[in-house]
C-alpha positions as CSV (number, residue, x, y, z in Angstrom):
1,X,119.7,312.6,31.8
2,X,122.3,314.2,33.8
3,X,124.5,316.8,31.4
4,X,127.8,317.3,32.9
5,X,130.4,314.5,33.3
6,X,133.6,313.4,34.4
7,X,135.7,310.4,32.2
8,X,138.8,309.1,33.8
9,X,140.4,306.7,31.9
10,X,141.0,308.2,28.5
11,X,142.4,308.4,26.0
12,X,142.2,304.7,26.1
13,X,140.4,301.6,24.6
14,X,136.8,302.2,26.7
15,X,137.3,305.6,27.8
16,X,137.6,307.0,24.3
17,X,134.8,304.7,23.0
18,X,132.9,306.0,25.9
19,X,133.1,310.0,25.2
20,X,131.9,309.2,21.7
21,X,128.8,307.6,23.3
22,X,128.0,310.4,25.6
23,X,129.0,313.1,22.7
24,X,125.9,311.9,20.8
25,X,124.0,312.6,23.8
26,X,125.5,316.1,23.7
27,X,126.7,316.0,27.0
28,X,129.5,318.3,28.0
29,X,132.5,316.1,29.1
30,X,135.8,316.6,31.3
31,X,138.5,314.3,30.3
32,X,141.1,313.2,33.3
33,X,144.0,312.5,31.7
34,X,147.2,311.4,32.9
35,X,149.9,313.8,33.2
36,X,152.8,311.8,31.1
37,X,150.2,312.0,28.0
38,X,150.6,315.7,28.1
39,X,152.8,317.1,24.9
40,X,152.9,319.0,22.0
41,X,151.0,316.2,20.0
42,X,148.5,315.4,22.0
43,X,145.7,317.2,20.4
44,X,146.6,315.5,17.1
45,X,146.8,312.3,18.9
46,X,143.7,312.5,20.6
47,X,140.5,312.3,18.8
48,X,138.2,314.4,21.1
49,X,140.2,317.0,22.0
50,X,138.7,319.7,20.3
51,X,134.8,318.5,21.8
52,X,135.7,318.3,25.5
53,X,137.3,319.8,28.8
54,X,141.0,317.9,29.1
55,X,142.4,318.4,32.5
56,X,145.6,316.5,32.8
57,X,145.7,315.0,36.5
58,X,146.4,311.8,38.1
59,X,143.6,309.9,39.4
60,X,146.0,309.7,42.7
61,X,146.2,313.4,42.5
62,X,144.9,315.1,46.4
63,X,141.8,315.2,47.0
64,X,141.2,318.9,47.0
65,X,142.7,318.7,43.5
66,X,140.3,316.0,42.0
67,X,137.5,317.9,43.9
68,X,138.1,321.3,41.9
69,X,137.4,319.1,38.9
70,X,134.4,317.6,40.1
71,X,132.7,320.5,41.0
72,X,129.6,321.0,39.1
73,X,129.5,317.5,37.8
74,X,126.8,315.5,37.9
75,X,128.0,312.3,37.1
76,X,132.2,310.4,36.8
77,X,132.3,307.5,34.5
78,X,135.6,305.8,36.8
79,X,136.9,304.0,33.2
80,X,140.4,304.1,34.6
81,X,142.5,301.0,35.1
82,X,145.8,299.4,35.2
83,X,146.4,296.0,33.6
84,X,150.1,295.7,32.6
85,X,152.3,297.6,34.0
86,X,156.0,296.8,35.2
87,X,155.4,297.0,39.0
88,X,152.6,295.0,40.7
89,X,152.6,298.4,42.8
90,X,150.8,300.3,40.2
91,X,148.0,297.6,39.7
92,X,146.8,298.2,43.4
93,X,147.2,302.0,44.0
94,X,145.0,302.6,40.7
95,X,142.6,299.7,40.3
96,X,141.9,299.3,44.6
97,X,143.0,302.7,45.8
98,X,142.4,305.4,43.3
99,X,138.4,304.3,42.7
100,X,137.2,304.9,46.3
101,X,139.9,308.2,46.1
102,X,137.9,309.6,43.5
103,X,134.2,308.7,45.1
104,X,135.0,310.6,48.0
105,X,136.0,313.4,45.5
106,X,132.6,312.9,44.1
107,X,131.1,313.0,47.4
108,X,132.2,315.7,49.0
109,X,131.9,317.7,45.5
110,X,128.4,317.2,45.5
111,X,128.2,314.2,42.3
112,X,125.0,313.0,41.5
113,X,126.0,309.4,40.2
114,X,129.6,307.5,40.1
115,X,130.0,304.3,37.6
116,X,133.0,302.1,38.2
117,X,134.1,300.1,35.7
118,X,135.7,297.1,37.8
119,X,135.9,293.1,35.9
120,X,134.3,290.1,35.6
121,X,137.9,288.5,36.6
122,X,137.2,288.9,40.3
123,X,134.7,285.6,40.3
124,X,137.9,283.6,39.0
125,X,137.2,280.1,37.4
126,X,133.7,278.0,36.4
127,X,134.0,275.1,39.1
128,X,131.3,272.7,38.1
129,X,130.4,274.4,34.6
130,X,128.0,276.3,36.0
131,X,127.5,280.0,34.6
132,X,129.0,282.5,37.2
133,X,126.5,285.7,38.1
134,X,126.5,288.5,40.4
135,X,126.3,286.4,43.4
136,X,129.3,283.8,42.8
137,X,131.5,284.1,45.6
138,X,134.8,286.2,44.5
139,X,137.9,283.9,43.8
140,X,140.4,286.5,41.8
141,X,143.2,284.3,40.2
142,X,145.4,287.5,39.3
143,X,146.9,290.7,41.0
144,X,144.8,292.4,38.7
145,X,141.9,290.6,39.8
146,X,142.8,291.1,43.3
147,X,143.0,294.4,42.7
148,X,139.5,294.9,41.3
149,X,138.0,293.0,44.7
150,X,139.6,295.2,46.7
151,X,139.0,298.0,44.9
152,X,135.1,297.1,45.0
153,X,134.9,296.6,49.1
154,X,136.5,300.2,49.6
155,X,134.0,301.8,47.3
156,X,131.5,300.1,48.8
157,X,131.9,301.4,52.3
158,X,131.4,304.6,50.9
159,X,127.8,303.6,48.9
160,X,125.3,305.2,51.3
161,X,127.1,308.5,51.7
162,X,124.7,310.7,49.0
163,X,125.9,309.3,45.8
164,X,124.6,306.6,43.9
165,X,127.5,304.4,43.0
166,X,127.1,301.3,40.4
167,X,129.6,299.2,39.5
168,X,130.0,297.1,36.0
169,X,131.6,294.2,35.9
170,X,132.5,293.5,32.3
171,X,134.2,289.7,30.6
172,X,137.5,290.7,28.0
173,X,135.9,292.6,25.5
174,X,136.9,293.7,21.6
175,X,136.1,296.1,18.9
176,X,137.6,298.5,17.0
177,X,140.1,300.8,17.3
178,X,141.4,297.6,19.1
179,X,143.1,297.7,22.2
180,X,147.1,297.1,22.4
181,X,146.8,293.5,22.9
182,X,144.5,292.9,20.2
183,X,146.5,294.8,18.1
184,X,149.4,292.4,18.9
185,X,147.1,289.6,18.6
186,X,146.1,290.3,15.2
187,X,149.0,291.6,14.1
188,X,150.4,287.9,15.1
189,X,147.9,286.1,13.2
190,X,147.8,287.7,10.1
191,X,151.0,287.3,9.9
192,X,150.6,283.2,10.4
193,X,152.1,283.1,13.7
194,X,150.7,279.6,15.5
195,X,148.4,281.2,19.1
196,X,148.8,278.7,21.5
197,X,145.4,277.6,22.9
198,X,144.9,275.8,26.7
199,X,143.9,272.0,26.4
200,X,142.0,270.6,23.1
201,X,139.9,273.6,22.2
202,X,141.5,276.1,24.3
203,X,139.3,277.4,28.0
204,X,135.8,278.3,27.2
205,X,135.0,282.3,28.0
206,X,133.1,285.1,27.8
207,X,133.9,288.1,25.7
208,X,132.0,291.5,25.4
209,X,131.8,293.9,22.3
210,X,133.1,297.6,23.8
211,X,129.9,299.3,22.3
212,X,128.3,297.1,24.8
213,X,130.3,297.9,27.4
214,X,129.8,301.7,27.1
215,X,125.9,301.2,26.5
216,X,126.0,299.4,30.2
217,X,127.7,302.5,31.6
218,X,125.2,304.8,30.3
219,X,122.7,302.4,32.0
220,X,123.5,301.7,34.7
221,X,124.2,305.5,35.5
222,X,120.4,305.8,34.7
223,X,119.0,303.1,36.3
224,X,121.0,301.2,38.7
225,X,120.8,301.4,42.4
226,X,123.5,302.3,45.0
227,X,126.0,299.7,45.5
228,X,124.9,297.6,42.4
229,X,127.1,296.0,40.3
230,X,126.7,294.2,37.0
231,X,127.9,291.6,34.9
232,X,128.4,292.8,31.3
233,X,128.9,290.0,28.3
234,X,128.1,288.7,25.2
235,X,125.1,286.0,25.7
236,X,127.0,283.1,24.3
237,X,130.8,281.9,25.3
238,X,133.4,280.9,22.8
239,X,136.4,278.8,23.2
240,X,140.1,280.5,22.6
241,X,140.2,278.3,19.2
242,X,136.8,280.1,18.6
243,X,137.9,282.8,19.5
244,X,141.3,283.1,17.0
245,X,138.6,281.6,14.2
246,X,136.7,284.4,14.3
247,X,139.7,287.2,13.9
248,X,141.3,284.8,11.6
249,X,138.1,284.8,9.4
250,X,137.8,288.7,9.7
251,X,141.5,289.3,8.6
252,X,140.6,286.6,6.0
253,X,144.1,284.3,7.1
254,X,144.5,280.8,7.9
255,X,144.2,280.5,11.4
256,X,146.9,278.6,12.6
257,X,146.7,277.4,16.5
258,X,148.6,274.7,18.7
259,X,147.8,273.2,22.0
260,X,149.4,273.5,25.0
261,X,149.1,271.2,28.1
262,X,147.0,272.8,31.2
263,X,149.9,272.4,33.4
264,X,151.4,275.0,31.5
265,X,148.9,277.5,31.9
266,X,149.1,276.8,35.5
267,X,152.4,277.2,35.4
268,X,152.6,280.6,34.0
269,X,149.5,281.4,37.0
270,X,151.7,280.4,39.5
271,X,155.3,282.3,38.4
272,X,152.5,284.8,37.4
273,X,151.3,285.6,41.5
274,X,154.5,284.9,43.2
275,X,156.5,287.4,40.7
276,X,153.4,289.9,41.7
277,X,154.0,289.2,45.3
278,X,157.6,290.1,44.5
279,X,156.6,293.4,43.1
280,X,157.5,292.5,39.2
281,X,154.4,291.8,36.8
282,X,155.0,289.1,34.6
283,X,152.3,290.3,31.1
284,X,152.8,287.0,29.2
285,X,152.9,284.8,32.4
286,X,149.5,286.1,33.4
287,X,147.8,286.0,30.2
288,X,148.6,282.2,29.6
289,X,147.4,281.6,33.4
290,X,144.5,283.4,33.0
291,X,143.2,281.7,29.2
292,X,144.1,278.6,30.7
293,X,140.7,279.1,33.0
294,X,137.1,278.4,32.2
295,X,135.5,281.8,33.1
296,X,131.6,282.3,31.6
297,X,129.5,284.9,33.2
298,X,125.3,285.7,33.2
299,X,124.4,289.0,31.6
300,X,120.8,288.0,33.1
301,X,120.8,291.1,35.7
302,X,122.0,293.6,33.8
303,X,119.1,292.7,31.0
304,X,116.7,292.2,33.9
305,X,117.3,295.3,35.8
306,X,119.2,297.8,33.2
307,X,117.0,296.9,30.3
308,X,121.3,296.1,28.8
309,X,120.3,294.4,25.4
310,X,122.9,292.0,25.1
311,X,124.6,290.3,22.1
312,X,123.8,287.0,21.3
313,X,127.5,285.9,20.3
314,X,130.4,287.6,19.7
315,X,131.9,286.2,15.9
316,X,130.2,288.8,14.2
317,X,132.4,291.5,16.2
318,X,135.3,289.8,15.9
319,X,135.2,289.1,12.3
320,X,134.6,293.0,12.6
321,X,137.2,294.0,14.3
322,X,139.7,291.5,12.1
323,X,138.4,293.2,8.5
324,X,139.1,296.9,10.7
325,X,142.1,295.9,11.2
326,X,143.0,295.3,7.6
327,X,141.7,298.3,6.6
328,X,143.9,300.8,8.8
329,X,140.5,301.9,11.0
């Protein structure tokens, strides 16, 4: 197993999920960090910071400057990513620019291994109700989707030049410490706020406990092939009403739901894309276009080729994450 590693992308939902998984491998871990997390509090603030290397650096930052981290690794864990930010711009310069950026830092630093955390988003929608794998033809719906395509074709143009890069491809996933947007979620139902839900029982999707997530990045840093990539999930889909059941049952609330009309969702899509094209992100427009979609994804490679034991469904981790949430943790 290769000892010395590189995490972008912390702290933050996977990336800090993902140094606690390598710690109890005891490998010896440098943190890129973003330089507008760096202040007096941060060592308080972040959990690891006593147990790795914290360089704070953009993952935009020159190449000679990501290269004078890199040197001596043997592995980068890419975990960074930009979901919802105010400008469309900054979806696309870290999600399709800064991934290859960083492989050539790996390249010409002499990296062993590069794992990209990219999204099962870029396949887009279930036409026919058939279950989307590796090989679906990409049909992103979002900037953020877009993004992660793009991303993906200039990393792969780089595949063959000495360092075996694998890409995972993982469906929305939860766990605890939850994410912002759980947070918010949970935060809404417990306090009995109706979640709107997408037709009569909401889109069915895939969803992915983070534990997972990270034990796919360990494998497929193992195991995987150059210019692989991977679909990570949960076996078994769940529809959004589902989906606010299991929370609900977790932060032991009523869960209280109401439906919205598809046109809606498509809507928000719609206002969603052309106020990305405009250079504004829209965070609540997108996330009604995007539940509004059918999206359900095959783990099948991943198990096949990665040995990645799935989870059969994902209510257990939600309830989970709901009674975590009660208790502070």
């Amino acid at each position: 197993m290769e000892n010395k590693v590189l995490v972008t992308g912390a702290p933050g939902f996977l990336g800090n999920q993902l140094i606690d998984t390598l710690l109890k491998d005891d490998r010896k871990i440098t943190c890129l960090v973003h330089p507008s997390m760096k202040s007096p509090q941060f060592d308080s603030m972040f959990t690891y910071s006593d147990k790795v290397t914290v360089e704070f650096v953009d993952v935009r930052a020159p190449l000679e400057q990501l290269q004078g981290y890199m040197k001596g690794m043997d592995s980068v864990f890419n975990c960074a990513g930009m979901q919802h930010p105010v400008y469309t711009k900054e979806i696309y310069t870290v999600n399709r620019d800064a991934p290859a950026h960083l492989l050539q830092a790996a390249i010409n630093s002499g990296v062993k291994k590069f794992v990209h955390v990219s999204s099962s988003s870029i396949h887009g929608e279930n036409k026919k109700g058939e279950v989307m794998d590796e090989e679906t033809p990409f049909h992103p719906l979002t900037h953020y989707a877009k993004s992660k395509v793009q991303g993906e074709h200039l990393l792969l143009k780089l595949a063959d030049k000495g360092v075996t890069l694998s890409m995972i491809r993982p469906s929305v996933f939860y766990g605890s410490p939850a994410s912002k947007n759980l947070n918010e979620l949970m935060d809404g139902l417990r306090k009995g706020k109706k979640m709107p839900y997408i037709g009569k029982e909401g889109s069915l999707r895939s969803y992915v406990a983070l534990q997972q997530v990270c034990d796919a990045l360990v494998l497929a840093e193992q195991k995987s092939k150059t210019g692989e990539a991977y679909l990570i999930t949960d076996t078994e889909p769940l529809t959004t009403k589902q989906f606010f059941q299991s929370i609900c049952n977790g932060l032991k609330v009523e869960c209280k739901t109401r439906s919205l009309p598809t046109f809606s969702s498509r809507i928000g899509e719609g206002v969603a894309m052309f106020a990305g094209s405009m250079g504004k992100h829209l965070r609540m427009a997108n996330i009604l276009g995007e539940f509004g979609r059918n999206h359900v994804v095959s783990n099948a490679k991943a198990v096949k080729e990665l040995g990645f034991n799935a989870i059969e469904e994902s209510t257990t981790g939600l309830q989970s994450m709901g009674r975590n949430f009660i208790s502070g943790e």
